[in-house]
Every structure is written in structure tokens, then in C-alpha cells.
C-alpha positions as CSV (number, residue, x, y, z in Angstrom):
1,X,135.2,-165.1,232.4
2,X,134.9,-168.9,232.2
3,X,135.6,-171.8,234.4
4,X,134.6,-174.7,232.4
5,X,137.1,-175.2,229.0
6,X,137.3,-178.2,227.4
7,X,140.3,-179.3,225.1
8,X,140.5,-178.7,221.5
9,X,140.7,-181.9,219.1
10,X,143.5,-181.8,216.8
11,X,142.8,-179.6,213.2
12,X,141.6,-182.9,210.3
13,X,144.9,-183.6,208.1
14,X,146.1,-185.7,205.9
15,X,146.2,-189.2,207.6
16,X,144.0,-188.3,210.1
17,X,141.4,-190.7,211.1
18,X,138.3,-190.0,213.1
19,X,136.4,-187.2,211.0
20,X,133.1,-187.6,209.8
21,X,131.7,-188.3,206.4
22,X,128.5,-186.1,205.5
23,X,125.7,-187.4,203.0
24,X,124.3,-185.7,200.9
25,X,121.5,-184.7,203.6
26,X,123.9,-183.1,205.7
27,X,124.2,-186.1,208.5
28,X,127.7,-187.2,209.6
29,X,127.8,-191.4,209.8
30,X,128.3,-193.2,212.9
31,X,130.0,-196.6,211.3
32,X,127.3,-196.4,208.6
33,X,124.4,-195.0,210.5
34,X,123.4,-191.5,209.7
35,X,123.9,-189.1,212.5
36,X,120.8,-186.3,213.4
37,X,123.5,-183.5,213.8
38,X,121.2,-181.0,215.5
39,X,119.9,-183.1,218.1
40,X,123.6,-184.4,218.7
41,X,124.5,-180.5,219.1
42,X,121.7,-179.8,220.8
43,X,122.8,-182.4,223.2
44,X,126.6,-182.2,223.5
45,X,126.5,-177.9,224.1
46,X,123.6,-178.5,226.4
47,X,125.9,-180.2,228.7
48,X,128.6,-177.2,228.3
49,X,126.1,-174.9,229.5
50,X,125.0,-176.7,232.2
51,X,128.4,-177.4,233.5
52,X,129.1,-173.4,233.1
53,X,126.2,-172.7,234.9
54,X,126.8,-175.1,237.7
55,X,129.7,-173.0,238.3
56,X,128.7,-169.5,238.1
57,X,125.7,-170.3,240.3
58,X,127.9,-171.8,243.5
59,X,129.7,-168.1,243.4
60,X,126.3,-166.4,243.5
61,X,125.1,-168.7,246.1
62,X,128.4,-169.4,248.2
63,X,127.1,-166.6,250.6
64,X,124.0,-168.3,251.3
65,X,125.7,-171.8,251.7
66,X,127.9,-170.1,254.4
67,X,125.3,-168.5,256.1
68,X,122.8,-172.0,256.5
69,X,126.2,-173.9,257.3
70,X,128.2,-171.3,259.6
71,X,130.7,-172.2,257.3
72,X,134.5,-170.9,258.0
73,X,135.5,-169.1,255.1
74,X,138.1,-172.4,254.4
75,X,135.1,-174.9,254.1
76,X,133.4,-172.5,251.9
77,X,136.7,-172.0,249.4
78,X,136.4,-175.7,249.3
79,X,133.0,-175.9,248.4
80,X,133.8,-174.1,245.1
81,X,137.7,-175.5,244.6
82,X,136.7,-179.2,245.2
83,X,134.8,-179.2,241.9
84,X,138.0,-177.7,240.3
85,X,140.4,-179.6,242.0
86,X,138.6,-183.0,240.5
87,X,138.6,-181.6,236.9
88,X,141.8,-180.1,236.7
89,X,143.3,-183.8,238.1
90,X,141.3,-186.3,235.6
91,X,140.9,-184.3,232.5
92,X,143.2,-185.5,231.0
93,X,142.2,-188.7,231.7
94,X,138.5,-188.1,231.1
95,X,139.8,-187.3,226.9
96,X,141.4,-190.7,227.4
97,X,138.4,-192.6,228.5
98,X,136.5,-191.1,224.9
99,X,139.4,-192.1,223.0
100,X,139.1,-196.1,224.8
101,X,135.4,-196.1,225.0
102,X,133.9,-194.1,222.9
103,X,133.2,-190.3,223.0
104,X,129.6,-191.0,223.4
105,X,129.6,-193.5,225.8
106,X,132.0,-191.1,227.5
107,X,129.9,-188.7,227.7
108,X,126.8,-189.8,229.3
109,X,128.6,-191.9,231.6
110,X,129.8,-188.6,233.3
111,X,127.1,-186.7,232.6
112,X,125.4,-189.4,234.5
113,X,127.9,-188.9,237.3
114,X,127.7,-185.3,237.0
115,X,123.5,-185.4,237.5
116,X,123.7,-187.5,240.6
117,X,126.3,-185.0,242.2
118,X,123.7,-182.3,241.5
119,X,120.9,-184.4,243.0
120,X,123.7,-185.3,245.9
121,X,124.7,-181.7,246.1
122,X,121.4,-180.3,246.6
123,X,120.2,-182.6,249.3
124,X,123.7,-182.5,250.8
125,X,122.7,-181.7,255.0
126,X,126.6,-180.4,256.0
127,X,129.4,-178.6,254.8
128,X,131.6,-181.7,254.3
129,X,129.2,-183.4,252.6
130,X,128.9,-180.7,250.2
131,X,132.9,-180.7,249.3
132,X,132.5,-184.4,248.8
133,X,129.5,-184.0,246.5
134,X,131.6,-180.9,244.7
135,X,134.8,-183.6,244.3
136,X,132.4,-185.9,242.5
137,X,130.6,-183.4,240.6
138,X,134.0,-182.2,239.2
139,X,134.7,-186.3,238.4
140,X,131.5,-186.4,236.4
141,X,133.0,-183.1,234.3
142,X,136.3,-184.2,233.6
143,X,134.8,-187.4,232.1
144,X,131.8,-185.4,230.3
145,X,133.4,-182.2,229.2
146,X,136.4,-183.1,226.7
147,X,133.8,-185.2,224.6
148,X,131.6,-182.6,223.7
149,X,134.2,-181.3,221.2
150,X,135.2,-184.6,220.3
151,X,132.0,-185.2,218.9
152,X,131.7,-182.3,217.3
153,X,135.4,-182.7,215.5
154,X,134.1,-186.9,214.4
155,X,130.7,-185.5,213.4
156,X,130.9,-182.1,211.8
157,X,132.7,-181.3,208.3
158,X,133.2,-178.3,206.2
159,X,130.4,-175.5,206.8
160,X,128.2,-177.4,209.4
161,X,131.4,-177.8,211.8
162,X,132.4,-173.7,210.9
163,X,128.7,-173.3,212.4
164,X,128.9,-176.2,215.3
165,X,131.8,-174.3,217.0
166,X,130.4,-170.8,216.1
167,X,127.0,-172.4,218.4
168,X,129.7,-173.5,221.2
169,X,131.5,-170.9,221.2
170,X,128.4,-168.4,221.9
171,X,127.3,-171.3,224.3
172,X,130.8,-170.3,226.5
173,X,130.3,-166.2,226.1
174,X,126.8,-166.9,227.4
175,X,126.8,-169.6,229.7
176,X,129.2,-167.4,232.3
177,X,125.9,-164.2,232.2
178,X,123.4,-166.8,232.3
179,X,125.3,-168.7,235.6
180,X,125.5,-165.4,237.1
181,X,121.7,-164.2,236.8
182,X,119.9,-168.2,237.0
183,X,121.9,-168.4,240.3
184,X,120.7,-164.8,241.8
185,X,117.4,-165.8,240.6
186,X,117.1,-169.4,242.4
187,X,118.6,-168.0,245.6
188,X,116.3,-164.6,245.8
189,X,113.4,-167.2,245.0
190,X,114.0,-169.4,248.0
191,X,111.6,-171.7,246.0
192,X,110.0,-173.9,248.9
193,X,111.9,-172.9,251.5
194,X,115.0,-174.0,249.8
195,X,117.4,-171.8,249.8
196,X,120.4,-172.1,248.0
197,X,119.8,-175.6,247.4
198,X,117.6,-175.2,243.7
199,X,121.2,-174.1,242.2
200,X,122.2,-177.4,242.5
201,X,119.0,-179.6,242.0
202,X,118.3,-177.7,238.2
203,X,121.0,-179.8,236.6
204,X,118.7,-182.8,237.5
205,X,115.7,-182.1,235.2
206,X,118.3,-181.0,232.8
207,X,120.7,-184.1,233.0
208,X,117.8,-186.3,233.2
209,X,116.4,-185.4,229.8
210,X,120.0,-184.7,227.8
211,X,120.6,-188.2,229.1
212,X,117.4,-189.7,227.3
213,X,117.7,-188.0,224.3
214,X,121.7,-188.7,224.1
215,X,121.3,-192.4,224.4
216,X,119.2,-191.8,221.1
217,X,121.7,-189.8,219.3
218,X,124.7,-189.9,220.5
219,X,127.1,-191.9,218.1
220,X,128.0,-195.7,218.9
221,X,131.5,-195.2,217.9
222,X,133.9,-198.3,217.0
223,X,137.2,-197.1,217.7
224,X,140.8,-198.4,216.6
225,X,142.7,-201.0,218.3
226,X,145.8,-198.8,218.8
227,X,143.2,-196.3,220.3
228,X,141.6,-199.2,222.7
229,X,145.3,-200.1,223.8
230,X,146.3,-196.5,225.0
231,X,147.5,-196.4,228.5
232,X,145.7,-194.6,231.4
233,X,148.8,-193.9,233.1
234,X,147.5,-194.4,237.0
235,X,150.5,-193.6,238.8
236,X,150.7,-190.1,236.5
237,X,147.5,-189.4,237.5
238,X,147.4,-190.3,241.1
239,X,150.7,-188.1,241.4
240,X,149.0,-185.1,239.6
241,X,146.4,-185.1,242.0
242,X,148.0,-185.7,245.1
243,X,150.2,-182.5,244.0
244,X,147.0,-180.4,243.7
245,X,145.8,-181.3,247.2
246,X,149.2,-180.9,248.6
247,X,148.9,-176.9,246.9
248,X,145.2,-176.4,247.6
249,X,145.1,-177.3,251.5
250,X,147.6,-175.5,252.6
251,X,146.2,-172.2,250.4
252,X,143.0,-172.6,251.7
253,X,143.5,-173.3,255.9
254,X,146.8,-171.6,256.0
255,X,145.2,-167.9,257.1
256,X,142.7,-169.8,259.3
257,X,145.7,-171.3,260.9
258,X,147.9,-168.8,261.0
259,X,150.0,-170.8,258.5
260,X,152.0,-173.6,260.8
261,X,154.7,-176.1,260.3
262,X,152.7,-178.6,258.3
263,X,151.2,-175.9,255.7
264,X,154.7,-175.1,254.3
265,X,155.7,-178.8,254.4
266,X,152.8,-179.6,252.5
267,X,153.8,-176.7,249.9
268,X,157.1,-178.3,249.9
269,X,155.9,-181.8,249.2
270,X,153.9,-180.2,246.3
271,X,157.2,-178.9,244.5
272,X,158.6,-182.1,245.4
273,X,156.0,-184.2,244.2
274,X,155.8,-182.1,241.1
275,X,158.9,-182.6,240.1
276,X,158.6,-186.4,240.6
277,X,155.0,-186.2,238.4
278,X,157.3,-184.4,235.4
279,X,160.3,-187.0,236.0
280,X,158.0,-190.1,235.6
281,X,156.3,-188.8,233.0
282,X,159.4,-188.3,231.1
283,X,160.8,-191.6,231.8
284,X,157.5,-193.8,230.6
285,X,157.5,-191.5,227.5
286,X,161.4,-192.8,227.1
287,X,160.0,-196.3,227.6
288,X,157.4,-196.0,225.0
289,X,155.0,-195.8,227.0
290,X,151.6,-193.0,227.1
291,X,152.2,-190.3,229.9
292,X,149.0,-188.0,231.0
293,X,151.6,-185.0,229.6
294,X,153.7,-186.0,226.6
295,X,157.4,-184.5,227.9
296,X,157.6,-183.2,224.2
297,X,154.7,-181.3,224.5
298,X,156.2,-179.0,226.9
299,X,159.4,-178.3,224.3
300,X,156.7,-176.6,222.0
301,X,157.7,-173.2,220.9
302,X,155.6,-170.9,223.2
303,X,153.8,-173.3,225.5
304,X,155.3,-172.7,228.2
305,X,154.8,-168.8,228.4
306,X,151.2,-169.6,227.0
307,X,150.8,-172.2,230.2
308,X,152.0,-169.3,232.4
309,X,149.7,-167.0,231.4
310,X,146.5,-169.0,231.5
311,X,147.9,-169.6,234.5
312,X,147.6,-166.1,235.7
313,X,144.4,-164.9,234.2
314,X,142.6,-167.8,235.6
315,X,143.8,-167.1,239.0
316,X,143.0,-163.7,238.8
317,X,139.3,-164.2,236.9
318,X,138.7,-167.1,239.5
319,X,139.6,-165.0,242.6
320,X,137.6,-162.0,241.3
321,X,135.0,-164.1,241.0
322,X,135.1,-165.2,244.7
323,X,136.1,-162.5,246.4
324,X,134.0,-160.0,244.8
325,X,131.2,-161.7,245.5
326,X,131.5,-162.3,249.2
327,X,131.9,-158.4,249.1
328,X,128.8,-157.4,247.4
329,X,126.2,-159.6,249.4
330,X,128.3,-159.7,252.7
331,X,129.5,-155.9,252.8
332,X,127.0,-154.2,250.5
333,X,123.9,-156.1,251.4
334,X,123.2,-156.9,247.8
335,X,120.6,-159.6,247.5
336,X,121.7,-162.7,245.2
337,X,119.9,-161.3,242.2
338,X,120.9,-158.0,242.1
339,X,125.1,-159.7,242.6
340,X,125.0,-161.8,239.8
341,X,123.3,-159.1,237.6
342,X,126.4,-157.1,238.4
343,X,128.5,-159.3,236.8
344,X,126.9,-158.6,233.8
345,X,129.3,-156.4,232.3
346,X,132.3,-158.3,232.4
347,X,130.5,-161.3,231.3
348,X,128.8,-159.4,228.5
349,X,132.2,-158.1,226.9
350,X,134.0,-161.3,227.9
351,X,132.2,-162.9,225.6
352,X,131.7,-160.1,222.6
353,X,135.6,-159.3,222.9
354,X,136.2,-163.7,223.0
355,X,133.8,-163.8,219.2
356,X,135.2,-161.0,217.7
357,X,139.1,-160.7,218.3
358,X,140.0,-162.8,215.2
359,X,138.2,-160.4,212.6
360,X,140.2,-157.3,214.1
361,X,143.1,-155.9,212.1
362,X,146.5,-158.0,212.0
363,X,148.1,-155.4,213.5
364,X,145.8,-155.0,216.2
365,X,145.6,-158.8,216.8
366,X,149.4,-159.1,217.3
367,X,149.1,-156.7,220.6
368,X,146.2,-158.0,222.2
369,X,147.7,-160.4,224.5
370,X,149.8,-158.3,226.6
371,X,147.0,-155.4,225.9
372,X,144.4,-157.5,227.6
373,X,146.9,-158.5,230.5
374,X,147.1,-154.7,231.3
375,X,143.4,-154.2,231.0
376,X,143.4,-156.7,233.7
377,X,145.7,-155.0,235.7
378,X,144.2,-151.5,235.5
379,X,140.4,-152.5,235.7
380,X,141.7,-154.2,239.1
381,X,143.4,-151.4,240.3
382,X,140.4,-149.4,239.2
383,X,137.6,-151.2,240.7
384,X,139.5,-151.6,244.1
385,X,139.9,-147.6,244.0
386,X,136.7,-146.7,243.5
387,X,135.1,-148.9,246.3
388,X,137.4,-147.7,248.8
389,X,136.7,-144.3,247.4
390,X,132.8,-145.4,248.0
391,X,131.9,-148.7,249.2
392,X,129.1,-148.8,246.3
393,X,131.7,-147.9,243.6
394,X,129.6,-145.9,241.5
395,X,130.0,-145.3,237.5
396,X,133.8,-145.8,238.1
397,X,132.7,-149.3,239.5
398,X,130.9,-150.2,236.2
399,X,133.3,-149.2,233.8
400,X,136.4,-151.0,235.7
401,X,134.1,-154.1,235.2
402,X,133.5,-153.7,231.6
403,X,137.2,-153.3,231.1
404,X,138.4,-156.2,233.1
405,X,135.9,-158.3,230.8
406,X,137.8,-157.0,227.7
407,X,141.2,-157.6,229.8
408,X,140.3,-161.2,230.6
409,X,138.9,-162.4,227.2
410,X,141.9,-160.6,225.6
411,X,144.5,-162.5,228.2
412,X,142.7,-166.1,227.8
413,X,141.1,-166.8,224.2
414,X,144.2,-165.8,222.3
415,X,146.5,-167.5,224.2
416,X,145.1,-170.4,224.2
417,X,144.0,-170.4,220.4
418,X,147.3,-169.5,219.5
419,X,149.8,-172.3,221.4
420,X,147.8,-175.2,220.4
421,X,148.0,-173.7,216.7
422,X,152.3,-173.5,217.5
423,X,152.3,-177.4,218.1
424,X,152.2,-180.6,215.9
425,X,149.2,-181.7,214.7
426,X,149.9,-185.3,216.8
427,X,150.7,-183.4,219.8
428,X,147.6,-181.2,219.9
429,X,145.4,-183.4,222.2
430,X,148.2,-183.3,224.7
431,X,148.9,-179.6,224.5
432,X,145.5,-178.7,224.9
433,X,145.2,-181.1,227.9
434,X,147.8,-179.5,229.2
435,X,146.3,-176.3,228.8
436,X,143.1,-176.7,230.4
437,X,144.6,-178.8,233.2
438,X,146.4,-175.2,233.8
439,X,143.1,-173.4,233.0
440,X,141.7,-175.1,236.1
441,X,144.7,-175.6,238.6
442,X,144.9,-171.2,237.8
443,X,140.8,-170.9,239.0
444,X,142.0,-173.5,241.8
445,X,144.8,-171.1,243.2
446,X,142.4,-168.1,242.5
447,X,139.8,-169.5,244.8
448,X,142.4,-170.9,247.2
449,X,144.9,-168.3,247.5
450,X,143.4,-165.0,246.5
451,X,140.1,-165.7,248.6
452,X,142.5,-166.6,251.5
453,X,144.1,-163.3,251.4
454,X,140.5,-161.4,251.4
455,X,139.1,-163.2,253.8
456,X,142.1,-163.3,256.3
457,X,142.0,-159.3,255.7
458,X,138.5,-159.0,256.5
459,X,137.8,-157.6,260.0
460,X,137.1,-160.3,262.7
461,X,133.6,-160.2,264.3
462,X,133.0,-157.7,266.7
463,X,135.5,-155.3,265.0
464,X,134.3,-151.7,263.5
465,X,134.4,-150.1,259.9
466,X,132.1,-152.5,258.4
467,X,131.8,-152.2,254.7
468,X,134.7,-149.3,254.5
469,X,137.3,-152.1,256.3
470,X,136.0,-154.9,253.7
471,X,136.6,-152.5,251.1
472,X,140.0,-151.9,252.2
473,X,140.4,-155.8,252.1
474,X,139.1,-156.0,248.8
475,X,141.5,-153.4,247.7
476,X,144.5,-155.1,248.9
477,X,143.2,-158.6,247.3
478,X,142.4,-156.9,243.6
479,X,146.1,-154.9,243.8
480,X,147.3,-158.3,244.2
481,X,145.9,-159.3,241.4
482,X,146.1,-156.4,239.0
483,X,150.3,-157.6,239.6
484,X,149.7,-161.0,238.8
485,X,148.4,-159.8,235.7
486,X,150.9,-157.0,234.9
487,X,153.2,-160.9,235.5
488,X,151.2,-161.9,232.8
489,X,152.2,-159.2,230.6
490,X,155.6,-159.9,230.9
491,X,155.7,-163.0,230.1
492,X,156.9,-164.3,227.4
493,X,158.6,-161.2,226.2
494,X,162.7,-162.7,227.1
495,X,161.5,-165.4,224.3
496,X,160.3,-162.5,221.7
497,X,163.5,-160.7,222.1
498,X,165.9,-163.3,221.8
């Protein structure tokens, strides 16, 4: 389970600039300056977690929100999708800004964004306010998050970087447990009256001190001329997100609105304007100039089933997410603690299953994409089963949500480790932007589309069968997406035979 991913740097080679020297003392140089590589860690993943957390806590506390707000379900789909909406559409550009500017400088300008949001967020006194605070929140991320292992690539060699991304990668298997349980936590507490409000206003204590202790360590990099001159490619990105609004609004308020005229034209414009975004991208690639997506990119051997696939799983882990949650608190009556401490198990082998796959047998390794794919699908047909069986699910409830954690880590980590391994070693910061931009546009039609479906199947007020009728709805929403996963499985296998 994860909704925060940021883009791989490209592996060192021969010719490659940008990698750090290490003394003798174990410190990477910034122009000459030793570096203190465990504060700079310390630093860098502690703004990984935080953004992790920030996002597992809105699903625990989205219940809450909607209840202080009256919120229609739509408002409350955007008060988690507008954060993902923002960093799927300026990613990309976000990695650009650390290549112009510096990674560091980068960095703690949006993780000064990103603390200001929180502050923003927290005090926020309406629903629409909250979305706009969310949008910026999500701005502050896309400029923060593809530094952090940008940093780590520049300033760890050998051993010490073997160990750097060994500490972020336990940082993502635990951040999505520790979102889940903080948030339940905060919420239960009501600290001062509150409510759901402390999930937001913890990143400021947080942000405030990573901020002072970055502006000690962080590295005051000089970069290249030929890196200072790269393009930022407005009109790309001003198409890209004008295509993710034109898909997200119409998912979102097309239930509530018993889908009219303008929902469909707006889904229309977003295949039209999607083809226009991958048109002029081509062309200014043709014209030498620097696209968000480089067009080659895309001809890579296997990225675009890999692109599909993260795709899928993220839209099914993101809706699961949603969804799921609504049902536990709103149908089951579970308080905020005891729902995020439910989530435990998936997170819990999410992340064992995302360490450990690489040191399994070769021929295990070579089947555990579609395997985990089909996990998916049968811990989603599972779970739904057993809480329509009994609205509490019972032991059949627990293990479906172990086995959809070993379904999703297998159907996401593998995938994405192995297309950016398939692609040049000059294209790999553009594949894995292009990657993670599908990582969150997936959790965007997850939230969007699948929590449309539940909530438009959930009984209207008034109506009887309770928590048996939102059991039913939650059945029909998770066989929906145990077949976008059994998709998942599927794809990619015309290329293997031919």
C-alpha cells in the first residue's frame, strides 16, 4: 500500500555526472564541503514519511471531516484526490526544478510549501477551503518528494548508498502502518476539542524542525549549465493537468448528478486533450526541445504494459483504501483507532513482501507479477464475501487483508523496479517520471471512480438494511476491483508470446 512514490535517479555509469565523492570519513562533498550524511538522511526520509503519513491519515480521518462539514460524498473524494491530482500534474516538473535549482534548494522550498498547507489545512473552516489547501499541499510534494532520492543518488556511494535506500525503503513499508494508526490515534484523541484537525497540524512541528536542520545540511549544489538551461515545458504541463481535471470531475460528481451532458463531454475533452498533451510532446522533442514525457520513453520495451499495470493496482489499492474505510467507521461503527489498526495487515505484508521479493528464488521471482495481480483479485473477492456473509467479516476478513497486502506489493514493487531497469540509462529520469505520474493519476481514479461507485450504491437516508445494504455496496465495489486486477494480470502477456 503506498500513495507517496518518488522517481528513481538514473543507476551511476560511466560518463555520468552528479555522484558523490566519499572521504575517507565516510562524508559525500557538496562542491568541496564535506557532507554529514546521517543528518542529510535523517532529513530527506523524514520528509517521505511525513508525506506518507499525511496521506494515510486523511483516509482514517475522511469520516470525521464529512461528518463536521456535512460533506457530500463528492467534496469528500476531493478532499483526498486534490492532493493527488496536484502531484501526479507537477511531478515531473517538481524533478525539474532540483535539476535547475538545486536538489536541496528544491527540497525545502516545497517542504516549505508543504508545511504551510498542513498549518492551512488544519485551520481550514469549510469544505472548499480544505480541497484548496489539499491542491497546495499536493504542490508542496511534487516539488519536495523527487529530491529526496536525488540527494541520496549525489550523496551516497558504494555501501553507505546500499544502506541509504535500504533506510528508505523500510521508511515506505512503514510509513503506510504508521499513517494508518497516528491518524486513528489523533482523531480518537480529539486533542482540545479538535477533531480531525491534529492530522493535519502534526506536519507543522515536523516541517518546522526538518526545515531548520535542512538549511544546515542539506547540500548547496552548483549544477551544470546544460542542466540550468533545461526547459520547463509550460504548455506540457498546463495540458497534463487540465487533462487530469477534465477525468477527475466528472468521476467524482457524475453519480451525484446522475451523470449529465456535460460529465461525458468533459470525459471526451480529456481523451481529446490527451491526445493533444502526447502530440505536442512529440513535436517539441522533434524540435529539440525538452518535453515533460520524452516520446522515446514510451517506445521502451515493456513500459507501456508496466504503465498499465501501475495503473491498475494503484486504482484498486487507492479505492480500497477509500471505500473500505467509509465502511468500517460509517457501517460498522468502528472508532478511528480501531480502523486504521485494521489496516494493519495489509500494510504489514505490503511492506515485508515489498523488502524481501528480490532475495526469493529466480524462478519464483519471474511469476510474481501476474501472481500478485491475482492475489489482488481473490483477496477482493474474498473480503467482499465474507462481509456480506457477516458485516464484521470475521477470520475470513483478516486473512483476505493479509493476502491483498502480498497481492499489492507483488503487483507494484516489481513492476516498477523492473521497467526502469528495461530503459536507457539517459532515459531513466523520464521513465520513472512517467511512472509515478501513473502511480498517482491510478490512486486518483481509485479515489474518484471506485469511491463513486460505493458511495452511489450505498442506500439513501431514510432507506433500511443498514450495515447488510453497505455491505452489499461494498461487495459490488471490491468485485470491481478484484477484475481490474485480474486486467492487470493480463497485461502484458500478447507482448511475452509474440
Amino acid at each position: 500500500m503506498t500513495t507517496a512514490t518518488t522517481p528513481l535517479p538514473a543507476p551511476d555509469g560511466p560518463g555520468r555526472s552528479g555522484g558523490a565523492r566519499e572521504s575517507s570519513k565516510g562524508h559525500g562533498t557538496d562542491n568541496g564541503r564535506p557532507v554529514r550524511q546521517g543528518p542529510l538522511l535523517a532529513v530527506v526520509l523524514g520528509a517521505q514519511f511525513m508525506a506518507l503519513l499525511d496521506s494515510f491519515i486523511v483516509n482514517v480521518a475522511a469520516p470525521t471531516i464529512r461528518a463536521e462539514f456535512h460533506a457530500s460524498g463528492a467534496s469528500l473524494q476531493l478532499v483526498v484526490a486534490g492532493y493527488s491530482i496536484a502531484y501526479a500534474a507537477l511531478l515531473i516538473t517538481g524533478a525539474r526544478l532540483g535539476d535547475r535549482f538545486g536538489h536541496g534548494r528544491a527540497y525545502l522550498a516545497g517542504l516549505a510549501v508543504f508545511t504551510a498547507a498542513s498549518l492551512a489545512c488544519g485551520l481550514a473552516g469549510s469544505t472548499g477551503a480544505l480541497i484548496a489547501f489539499r491542491v497546495v499541499q499536493g504542490t508542496g510534494s511534487a516539488i519536495m518528494i523527487p529530491q529526496v532520492l536525488s540527494l541520496i543518488q549525489r550523496n551516497f556511494v558504494g555501501e553507505r548508498r546500499g544502506r541509504a535506500l535500504g533506510a528508505y525503503a523500510a521508511v515506505l513499508a512503514s510509513g503506510a502502518a504508521a499513517g494508518q494508526v497516528v491518524g486513528g490515534l489523533l482523531v480518537s484523541a480529539d486533542l482540545f476539542g479538535a477533531g480531525w484537525r491534529p492530522v493535519f497540524l502534526v506536519n507543522v512541528p515536523i516541517g518546522a524542525v526538518l526545515l531548520a536542520v535542512g538549511a544546515r545540511v542539506l547540500p548547496r549544489e552548483r549544477h551544470e549549465a546544460s542542466e540550468r538551461g533545461r526547459g520547463s515545458d509550460l504548455p506540457g504541463l498546463v495540458a497534463l493537468a487540465a487533462a487530469l481535471v477534465l477525468l477527475t470531475v466528472p468521476l467524482v460528481l457524475g453519480e451525484q448528478r446522475g451523470w449529465p451532458a456535460w460529465c461525458w463531454a468533459m470525459l471526451g475533452g480529456f481523451a481529446v486533450l490527451l491526445c493533444g498533451f502526447l502530440a505536442y510532446e512529440t513535436r517539441l522533442a522533434a524540435r529539440g526541445g525538452h518535453p515533460l514525457i520524452a516520446p522515446g520513453v514510451l517506445r521502451a520495451p515493456g513500459l507501456g504494459a508496466a504503465a498499465v499495470r501501475i495503473l491498475l493496482i494503484m486504482a484498486v489499492n487507492a479505492g480500497f483504501l477509500f471505500t473500505f474505510t467509509l465502511y468500517v467507521q460509517g457501517s460498522l461503527g468502528y472508532s478511528a483507532l480501531r480502523a486504521g489498526l485494521t489496516f494493519l495487515p495489509t500494510c504489514v505484508v505490503f511492506g515485508a513482501v515489498g523488502l524481501t521479493w528480490r532475495h526469493w528464488p529466480a524462478a519464483v521471482r519471474r511469476a510474481v507479477v501476474p501472481c500478485g495481480f491475482v492475489l489482488t483479485a481473490l483477496a477482493c473477492a474474498g473480503l467482499g464475501v465474507a462481509l456480506s456473509r457477516d458485516g464484521a467479516g470475521g477470520a475470513l476478513m483478516w486473512a483476505a487483508l493479509s493476502v491483498l497486502g502480498a497481492g499489492l506489493a507483488l503487483g507494484f514493487t516489481p513492476v516498477l523496479t523492473g521497467a526502469l531497469a528495461a530503459v536507457r540509462i539517459e532515459d531513466a529520469a523520464d521513465a520513472s517520471g512517467l511512472l509515478v505520474t501513473t502511480t498517482q493519476t491510478g490512486q486518483l481514479v481509485g479515489v474518484a471512480g471506485l469511491g463513486a461507485l460505493y458511495l452511489g450504491l450505498l442506500p439513501h437516508q431514510g432507506a433500511h438494511g443498514g450495515a447488510h445494504s453497505a455491505s452489499d455496496a461494498l461487495l459490488v465495489t471490491l468485485l470491481v476491483m478484484a477484475g481490474a486486477a485480474l486486467l492487470g494480470a493480463l497485461a502484458g502477456t500478447a507482448r511475452r508470446r509474440a
